[in-house]
N, CA, C and O atoms as a GROMACS GRO file, in nm:
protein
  444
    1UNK      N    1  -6.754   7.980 -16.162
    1UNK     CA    2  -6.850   7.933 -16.062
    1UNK      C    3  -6.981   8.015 -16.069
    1UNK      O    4  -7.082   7.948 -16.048
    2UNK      N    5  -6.997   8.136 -16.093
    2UNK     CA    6  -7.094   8.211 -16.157
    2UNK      C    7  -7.191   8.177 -16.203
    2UNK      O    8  -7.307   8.196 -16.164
    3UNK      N    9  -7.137   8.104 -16.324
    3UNK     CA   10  -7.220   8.127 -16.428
    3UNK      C   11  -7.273   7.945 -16.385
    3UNK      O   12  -7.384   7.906 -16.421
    4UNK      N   13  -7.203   7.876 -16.329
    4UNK     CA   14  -7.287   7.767 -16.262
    4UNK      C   15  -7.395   7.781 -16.125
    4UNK      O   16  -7.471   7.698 -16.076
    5UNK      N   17  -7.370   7.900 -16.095
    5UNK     CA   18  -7.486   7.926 -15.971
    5UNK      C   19  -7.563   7.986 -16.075
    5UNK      O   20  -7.635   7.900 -16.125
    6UNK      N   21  -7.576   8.088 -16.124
    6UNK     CA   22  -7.708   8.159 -16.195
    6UNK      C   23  -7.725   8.104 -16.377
    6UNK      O   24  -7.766   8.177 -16.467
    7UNK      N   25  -7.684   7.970 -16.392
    7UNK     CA   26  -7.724   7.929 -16.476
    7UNK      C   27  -7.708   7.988 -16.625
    7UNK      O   28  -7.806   7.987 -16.700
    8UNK      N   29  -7.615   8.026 -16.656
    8UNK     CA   30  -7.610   8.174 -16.708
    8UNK      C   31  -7.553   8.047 -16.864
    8UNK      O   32  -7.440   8.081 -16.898
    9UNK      N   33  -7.595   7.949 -16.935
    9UNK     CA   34  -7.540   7.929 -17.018
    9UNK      C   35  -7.644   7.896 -17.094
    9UNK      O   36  -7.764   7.890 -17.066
   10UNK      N   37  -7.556   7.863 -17.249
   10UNK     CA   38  -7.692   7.873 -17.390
   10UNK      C   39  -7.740   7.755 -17.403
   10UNK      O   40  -7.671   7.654 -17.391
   11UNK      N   41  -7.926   7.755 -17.444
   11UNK     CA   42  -7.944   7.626 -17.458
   11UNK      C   43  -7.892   7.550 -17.522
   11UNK      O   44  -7.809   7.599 -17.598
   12UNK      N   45  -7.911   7.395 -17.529
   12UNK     CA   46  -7.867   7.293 -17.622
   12UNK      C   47  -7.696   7.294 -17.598
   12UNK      O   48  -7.635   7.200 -17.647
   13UNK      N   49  -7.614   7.404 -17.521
   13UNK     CA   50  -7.484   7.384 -17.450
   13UNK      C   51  -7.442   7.240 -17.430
   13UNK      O   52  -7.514   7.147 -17.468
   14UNK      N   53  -7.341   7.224 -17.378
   14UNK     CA   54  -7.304   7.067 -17.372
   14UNK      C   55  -7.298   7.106 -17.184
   14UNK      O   56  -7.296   7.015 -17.101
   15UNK      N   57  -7.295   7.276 -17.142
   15UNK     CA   58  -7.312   7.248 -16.981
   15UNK      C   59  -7.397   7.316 -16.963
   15UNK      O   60  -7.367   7.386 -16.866
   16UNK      N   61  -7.528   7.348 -17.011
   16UNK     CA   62  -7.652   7.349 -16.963
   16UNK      C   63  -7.740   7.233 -16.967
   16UNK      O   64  -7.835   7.228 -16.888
   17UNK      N   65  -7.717   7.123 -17.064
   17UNK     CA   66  -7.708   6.962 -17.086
   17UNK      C   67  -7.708   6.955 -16.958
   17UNK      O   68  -7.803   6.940 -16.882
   18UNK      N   69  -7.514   6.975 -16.919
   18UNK     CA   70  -7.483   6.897 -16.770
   18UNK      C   71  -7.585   6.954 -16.647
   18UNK      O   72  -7.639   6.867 -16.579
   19UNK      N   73  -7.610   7.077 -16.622
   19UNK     CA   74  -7.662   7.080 -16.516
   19UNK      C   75  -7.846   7.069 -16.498
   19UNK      O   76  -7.907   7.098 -16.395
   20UNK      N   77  -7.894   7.030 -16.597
   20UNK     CA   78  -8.032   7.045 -16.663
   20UNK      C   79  -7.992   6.864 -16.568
   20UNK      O   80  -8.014   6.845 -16.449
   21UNK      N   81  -7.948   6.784 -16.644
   21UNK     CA   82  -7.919   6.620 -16.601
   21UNK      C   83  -7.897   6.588 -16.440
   21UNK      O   84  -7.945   6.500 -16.368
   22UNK      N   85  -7.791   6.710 -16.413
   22UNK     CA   86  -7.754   6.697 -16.249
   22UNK      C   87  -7.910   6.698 -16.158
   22UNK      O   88  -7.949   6.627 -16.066
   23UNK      N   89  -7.979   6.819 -16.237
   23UNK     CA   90  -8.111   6.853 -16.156
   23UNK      C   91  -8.230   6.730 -16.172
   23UNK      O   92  -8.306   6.698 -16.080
   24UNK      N   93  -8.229   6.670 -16.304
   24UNK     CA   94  -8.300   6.567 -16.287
   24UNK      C   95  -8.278   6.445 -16.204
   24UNK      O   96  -8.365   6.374 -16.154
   25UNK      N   97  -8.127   6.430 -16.196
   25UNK     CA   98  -8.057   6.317 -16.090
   25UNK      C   99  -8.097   6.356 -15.911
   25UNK      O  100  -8.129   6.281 -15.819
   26UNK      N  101  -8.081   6.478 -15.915
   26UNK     CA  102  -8.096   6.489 -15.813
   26UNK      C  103  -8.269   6.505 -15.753
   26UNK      O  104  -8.284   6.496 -15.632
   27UNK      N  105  -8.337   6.519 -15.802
   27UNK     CA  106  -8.464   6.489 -15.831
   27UNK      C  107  -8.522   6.361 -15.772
   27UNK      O  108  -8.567   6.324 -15.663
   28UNK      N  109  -8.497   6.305 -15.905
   28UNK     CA  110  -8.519   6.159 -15.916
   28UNK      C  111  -8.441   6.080 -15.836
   28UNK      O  112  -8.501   5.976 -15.813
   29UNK      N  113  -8.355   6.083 -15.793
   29UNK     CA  114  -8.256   6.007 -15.716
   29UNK      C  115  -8.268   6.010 -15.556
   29UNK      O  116  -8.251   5.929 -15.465
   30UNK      N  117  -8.290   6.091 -15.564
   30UNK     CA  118  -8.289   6.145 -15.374
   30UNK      C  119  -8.412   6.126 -15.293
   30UNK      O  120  -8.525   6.169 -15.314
   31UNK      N  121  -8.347   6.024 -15.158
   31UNK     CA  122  -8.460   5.876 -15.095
   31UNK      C  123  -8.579   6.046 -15.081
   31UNK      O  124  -8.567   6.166 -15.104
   32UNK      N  125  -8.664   5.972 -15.040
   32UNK     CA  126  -8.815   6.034 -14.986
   32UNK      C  127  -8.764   6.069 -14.846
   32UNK      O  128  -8.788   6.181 -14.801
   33UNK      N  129  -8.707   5.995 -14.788
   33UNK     CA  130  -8.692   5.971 -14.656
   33UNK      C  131  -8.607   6.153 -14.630
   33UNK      O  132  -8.660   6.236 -14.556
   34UNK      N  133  -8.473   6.182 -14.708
   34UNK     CA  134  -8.405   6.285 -14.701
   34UNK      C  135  -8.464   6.431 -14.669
   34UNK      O  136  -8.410   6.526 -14.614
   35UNK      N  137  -8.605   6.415 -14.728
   35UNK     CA  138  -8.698   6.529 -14.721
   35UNK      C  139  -8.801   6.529 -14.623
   35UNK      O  140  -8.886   6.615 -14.603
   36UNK      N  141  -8.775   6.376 -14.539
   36UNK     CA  142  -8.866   6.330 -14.433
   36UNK      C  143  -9.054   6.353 -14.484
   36UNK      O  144  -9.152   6.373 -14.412
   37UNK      N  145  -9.044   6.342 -14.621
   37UNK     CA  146  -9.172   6.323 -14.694
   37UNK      C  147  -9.227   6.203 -14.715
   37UNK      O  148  -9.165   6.141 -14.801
   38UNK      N  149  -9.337   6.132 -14.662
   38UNK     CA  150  -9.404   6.052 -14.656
   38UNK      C  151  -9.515   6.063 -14.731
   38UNK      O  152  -9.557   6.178 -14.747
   39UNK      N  153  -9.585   5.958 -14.791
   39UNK     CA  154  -9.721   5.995 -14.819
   39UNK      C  155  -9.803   5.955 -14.702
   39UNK      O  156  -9.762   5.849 -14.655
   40UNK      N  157  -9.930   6.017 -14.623
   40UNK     CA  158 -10.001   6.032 -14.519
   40UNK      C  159 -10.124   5.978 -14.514
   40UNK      O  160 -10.204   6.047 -14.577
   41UNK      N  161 -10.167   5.891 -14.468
   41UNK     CA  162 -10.316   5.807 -14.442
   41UNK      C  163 -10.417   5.887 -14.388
   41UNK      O  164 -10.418   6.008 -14.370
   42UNK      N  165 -10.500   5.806 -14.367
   42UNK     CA  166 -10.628   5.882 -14.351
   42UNK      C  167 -10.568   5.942 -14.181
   42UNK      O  168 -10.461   5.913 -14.127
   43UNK      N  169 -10.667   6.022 -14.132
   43UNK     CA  170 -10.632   6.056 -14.005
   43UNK      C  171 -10.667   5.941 -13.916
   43UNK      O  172 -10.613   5.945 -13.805
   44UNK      N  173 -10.737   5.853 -13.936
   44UNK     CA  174 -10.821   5.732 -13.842
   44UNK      C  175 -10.796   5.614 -13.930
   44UNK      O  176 -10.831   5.623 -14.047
   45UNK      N  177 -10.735   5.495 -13.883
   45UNK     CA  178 -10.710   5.360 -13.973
   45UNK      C  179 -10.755   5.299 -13.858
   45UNK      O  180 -10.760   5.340 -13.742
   46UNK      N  181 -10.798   5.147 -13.932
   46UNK     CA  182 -10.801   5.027 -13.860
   46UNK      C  183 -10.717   4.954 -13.883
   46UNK      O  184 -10.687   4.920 -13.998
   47UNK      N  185 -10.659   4.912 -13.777
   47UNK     CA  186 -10.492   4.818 -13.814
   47UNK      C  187 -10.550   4.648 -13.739
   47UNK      O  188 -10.636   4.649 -13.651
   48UNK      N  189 -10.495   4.534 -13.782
   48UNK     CA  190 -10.546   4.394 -13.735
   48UNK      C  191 -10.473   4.387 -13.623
   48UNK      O  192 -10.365   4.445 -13.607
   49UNK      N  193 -10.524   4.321 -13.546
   49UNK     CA  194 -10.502   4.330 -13.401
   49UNK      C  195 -10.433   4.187 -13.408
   49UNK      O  196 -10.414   4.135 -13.518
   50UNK      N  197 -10.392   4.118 -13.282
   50UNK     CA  198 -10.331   3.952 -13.339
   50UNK      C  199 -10.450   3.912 -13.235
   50UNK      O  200 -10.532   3.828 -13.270
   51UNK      N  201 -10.455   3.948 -13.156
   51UNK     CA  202 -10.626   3.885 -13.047
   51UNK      C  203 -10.722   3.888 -13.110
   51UNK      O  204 -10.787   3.784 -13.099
   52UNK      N  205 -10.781   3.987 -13.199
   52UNK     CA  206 -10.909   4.020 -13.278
   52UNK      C  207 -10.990   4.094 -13.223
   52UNK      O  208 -11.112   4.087 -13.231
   53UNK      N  209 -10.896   4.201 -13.138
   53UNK     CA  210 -10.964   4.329 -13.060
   53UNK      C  211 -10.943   4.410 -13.192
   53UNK      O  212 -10.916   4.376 -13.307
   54UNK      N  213 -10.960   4.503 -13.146
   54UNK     CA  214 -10.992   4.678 -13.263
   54UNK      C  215 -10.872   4.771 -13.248
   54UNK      O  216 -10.868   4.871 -13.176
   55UNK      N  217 -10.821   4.748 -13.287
   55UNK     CA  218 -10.682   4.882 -13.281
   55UNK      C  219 -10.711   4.962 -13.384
   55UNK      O  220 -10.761   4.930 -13.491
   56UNK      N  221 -10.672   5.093 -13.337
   56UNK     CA  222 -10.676   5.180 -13.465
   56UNK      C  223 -10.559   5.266 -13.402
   56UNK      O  224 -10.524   5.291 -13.286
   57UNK      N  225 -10.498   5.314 -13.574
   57UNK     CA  226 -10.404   5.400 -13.541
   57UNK      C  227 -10.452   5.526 -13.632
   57UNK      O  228 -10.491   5.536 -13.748
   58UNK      N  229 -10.428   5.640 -13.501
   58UNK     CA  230 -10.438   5.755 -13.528
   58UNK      C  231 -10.352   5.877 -13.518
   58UNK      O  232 -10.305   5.912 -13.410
   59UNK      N  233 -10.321   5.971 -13.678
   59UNK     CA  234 -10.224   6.062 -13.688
   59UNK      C  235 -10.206   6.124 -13.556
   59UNK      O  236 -10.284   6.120 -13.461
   60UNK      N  237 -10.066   6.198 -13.567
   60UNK     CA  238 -10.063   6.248 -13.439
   60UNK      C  239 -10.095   6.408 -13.439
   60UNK      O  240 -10.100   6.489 -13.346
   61UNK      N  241 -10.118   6.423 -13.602
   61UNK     CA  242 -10.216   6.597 -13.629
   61UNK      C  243 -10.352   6.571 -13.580
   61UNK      O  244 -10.412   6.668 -13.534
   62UNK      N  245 -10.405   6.469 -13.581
   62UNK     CA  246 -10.570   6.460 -13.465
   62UNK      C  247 -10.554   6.482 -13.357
   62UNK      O  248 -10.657   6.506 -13.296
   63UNK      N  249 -10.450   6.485 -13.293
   63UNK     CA  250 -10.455   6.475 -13.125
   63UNK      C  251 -10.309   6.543 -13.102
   63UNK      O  252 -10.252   6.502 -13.001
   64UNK      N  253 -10.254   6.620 -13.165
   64UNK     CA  254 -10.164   6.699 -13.128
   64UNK      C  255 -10.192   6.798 -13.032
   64UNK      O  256 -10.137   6.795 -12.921
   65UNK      N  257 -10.283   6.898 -13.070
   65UNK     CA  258 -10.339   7.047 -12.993
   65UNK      C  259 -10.439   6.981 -12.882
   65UNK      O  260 -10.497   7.071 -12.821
   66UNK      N  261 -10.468   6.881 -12.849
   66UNK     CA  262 -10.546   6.794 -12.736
   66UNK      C  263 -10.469   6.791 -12.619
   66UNK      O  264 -10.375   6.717 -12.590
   67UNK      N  265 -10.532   6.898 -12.543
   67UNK     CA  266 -10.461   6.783 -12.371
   67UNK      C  267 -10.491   6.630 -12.350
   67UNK      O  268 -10.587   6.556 -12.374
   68UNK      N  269 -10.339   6.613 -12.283
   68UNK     CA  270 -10.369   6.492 -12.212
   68UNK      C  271 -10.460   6.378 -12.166
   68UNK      O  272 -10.475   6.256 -12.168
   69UNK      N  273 -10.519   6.510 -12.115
   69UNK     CA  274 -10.658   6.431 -12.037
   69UNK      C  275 -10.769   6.433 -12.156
   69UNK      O  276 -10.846   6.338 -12.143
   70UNK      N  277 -10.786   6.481 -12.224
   70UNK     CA  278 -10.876   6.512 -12.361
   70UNK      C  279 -10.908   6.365 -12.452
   70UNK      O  280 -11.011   6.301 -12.472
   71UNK      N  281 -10.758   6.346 -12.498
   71UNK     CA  282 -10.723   6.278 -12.575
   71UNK      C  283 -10.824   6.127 -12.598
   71UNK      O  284 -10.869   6.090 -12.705
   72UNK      N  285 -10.839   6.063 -12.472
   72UNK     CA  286 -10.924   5.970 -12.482
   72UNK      C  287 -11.051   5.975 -12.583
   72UNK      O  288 -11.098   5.919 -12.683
   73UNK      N  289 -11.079   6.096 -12.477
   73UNK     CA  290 -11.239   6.136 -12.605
   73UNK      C  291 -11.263   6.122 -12.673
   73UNK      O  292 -11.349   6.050 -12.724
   74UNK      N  293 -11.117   6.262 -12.737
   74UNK     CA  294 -11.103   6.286 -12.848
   74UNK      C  295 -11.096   6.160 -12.949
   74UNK      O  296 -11.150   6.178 -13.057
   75UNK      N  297 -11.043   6.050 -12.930
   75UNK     CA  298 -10.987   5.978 -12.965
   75UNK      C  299 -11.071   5.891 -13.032
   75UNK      O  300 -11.059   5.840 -13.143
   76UNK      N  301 -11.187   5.879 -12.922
   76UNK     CA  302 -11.366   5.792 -12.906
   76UNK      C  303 -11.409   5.836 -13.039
   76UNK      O  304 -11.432   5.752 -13.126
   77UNK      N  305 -11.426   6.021 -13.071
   77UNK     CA  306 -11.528   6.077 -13.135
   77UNK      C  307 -11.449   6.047 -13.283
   77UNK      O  308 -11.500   5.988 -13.379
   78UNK      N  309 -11.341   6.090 -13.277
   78UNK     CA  310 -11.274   6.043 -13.415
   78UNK      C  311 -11.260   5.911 -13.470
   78UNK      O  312 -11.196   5.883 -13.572
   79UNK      N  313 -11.337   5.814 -13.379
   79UNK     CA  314 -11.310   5.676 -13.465
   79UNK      C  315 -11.492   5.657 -13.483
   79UNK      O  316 -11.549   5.594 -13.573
   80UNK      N  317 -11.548   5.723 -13.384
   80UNK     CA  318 -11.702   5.728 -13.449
   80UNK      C  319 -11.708   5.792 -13.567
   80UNK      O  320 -11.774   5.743 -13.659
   81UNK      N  321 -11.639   5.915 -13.583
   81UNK     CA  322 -11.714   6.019 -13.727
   81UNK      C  323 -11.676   5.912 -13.808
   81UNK      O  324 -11.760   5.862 -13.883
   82UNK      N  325 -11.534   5.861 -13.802
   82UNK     CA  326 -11.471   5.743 -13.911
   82UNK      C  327 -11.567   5.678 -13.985
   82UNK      O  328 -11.623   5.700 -14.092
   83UNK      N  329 -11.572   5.543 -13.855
   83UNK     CA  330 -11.672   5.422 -13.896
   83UNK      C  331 -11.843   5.426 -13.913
   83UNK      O  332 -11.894   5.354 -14.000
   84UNK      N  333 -11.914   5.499 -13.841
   84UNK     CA  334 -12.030   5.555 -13.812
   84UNK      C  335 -12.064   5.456 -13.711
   84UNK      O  336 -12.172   5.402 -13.738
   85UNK      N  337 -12.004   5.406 -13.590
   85UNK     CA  338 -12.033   5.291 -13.510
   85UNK      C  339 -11.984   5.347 -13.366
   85UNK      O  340 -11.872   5.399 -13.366
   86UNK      N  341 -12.048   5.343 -13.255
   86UNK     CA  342 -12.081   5.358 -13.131
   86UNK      C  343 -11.939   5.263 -13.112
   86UNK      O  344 -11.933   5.145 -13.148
   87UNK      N  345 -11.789   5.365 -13.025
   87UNK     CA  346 -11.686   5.285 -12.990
   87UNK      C  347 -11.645   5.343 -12.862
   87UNK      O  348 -11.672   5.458 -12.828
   88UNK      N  349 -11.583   5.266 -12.799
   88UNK     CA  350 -11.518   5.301 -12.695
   88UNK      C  351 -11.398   5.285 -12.686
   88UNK      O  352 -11.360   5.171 -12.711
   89UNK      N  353 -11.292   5.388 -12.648
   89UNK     CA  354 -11.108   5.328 -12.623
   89UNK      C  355 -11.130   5.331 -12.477
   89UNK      O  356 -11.179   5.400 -12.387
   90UNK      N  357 -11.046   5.180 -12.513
   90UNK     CA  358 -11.003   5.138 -12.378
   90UNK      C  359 -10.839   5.204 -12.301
   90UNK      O  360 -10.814   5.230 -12.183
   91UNK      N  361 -10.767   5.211 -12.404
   91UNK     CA  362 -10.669   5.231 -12.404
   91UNK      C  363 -10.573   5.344 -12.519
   91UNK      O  364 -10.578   5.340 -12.642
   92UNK      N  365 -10.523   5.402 -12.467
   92UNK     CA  366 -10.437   5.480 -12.599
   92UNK      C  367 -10.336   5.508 -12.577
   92UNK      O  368 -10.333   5.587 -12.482
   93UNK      N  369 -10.205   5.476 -12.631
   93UNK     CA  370 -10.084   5.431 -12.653
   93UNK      C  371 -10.021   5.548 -12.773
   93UNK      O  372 -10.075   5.584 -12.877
   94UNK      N  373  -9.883   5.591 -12.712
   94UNK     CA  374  -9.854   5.688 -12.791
   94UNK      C  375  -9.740   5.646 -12.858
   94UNK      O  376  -9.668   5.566 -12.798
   95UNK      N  377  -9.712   5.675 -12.950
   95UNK     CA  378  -9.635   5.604 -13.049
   95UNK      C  379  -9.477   5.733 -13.088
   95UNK      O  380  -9.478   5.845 -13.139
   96UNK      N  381  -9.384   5.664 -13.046
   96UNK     CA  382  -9.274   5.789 -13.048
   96UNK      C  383  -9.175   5.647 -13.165
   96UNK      O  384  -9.180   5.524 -13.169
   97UNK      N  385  -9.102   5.747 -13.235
   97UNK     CA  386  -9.017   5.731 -13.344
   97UNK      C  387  -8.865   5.740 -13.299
   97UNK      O  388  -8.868   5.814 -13.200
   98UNK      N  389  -8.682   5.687 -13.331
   98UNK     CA  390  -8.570   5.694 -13.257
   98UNK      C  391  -8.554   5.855 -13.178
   98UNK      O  392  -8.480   5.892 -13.087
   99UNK      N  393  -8.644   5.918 -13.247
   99UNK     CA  394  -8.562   6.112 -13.172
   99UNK      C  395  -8.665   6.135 -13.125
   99UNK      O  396  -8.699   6.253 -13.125
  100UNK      N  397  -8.780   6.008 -13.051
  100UNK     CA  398  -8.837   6.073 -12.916
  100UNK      C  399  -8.951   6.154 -12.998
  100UNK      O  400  -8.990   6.242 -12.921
  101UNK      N  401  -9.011   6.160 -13.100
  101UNK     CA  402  -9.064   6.243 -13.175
  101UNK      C  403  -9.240   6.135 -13.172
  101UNK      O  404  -9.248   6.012 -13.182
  102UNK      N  405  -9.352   6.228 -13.158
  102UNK     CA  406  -9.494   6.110 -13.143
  102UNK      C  407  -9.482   6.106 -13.284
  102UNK      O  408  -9.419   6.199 -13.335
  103UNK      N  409  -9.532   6.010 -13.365
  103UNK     CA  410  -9.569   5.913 -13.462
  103UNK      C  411  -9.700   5.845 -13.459
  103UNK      O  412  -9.715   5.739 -13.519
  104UNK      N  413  -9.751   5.875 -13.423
  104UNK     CA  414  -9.893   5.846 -13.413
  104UNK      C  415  -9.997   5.827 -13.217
  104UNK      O  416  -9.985   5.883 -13.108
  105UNK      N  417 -10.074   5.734 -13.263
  105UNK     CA  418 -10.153   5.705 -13.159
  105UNK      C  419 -10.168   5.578 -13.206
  105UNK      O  420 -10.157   5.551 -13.326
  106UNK      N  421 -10.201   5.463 -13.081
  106UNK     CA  422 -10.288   5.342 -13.108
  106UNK      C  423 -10.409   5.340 -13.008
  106UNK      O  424 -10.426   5.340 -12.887
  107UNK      N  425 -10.454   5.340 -13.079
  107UNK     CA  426 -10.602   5.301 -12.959
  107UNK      C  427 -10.674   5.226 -12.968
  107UNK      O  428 -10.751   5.221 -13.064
  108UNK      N  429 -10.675   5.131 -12.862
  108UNK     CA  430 -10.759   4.989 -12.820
  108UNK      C  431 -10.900   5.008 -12.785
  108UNK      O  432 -10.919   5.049 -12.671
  109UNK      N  433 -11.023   4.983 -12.873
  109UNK     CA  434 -11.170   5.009 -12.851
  109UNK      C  435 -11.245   4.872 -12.857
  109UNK      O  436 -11.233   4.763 -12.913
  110UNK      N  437 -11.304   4.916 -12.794
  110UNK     CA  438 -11.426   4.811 -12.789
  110UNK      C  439 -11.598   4.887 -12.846
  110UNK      O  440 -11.627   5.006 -12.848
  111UNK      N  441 -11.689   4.760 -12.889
  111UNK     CA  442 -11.801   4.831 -12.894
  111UNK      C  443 -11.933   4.820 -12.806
  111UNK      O  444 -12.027   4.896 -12.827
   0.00000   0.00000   0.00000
């Protein structure tokens, strides 16, 4: 068991082969999800609304360290630096995932 924890065998082996293969399987094989690794969007998106209002969804690293009461603002100024367009949220909606965990923001603007 040794010499399979510290790898301790000669190249071109038939079980440094095996565990050289195990490491690529396990690599290559194993969901994204297991490592809870996502690839990550911009911090500010525009998502289609079904009315043809303005939703945007925003990470929840923009408005994490934000109070409560902040957040709106915050929320305003980050979809201005975005678009370069004078917006207003009407609304902002927090977005939690099955373990209660935020997952984003949605926020309803007008201009």
């Amino acid at each position: 068991m040794r010499r399979w924890i510290f790898w301790e065998f000669a190249r071109a082996s038939w079980q440094y082969d095996l565990v050289v293969a195990l490491l690529l399987a396990f690599i290559f094989f194993t969901p994204r999800e297991f490592f809870r690794d996502q690839p990550r969007a911009s911090n500010v998106v525009m998502v289609p609304a079904s009315d043809g209002g303005s939703v945007f969804y925003i990470d929840p690293h923009a408005l994490g360290q934000v109070s409560e009461e902040q957040r709106t603002a915050e929320a305003t100024q980050l979809i201005a630096q975005k678009y370069k367009e004078k917006w207003s949220v009407v609304r902002l909606e927090t977005l939690f995932d099955a373990e209660n965990e935020v997952k984003g923001y949605l926020a309803y603007a007008k201009r």
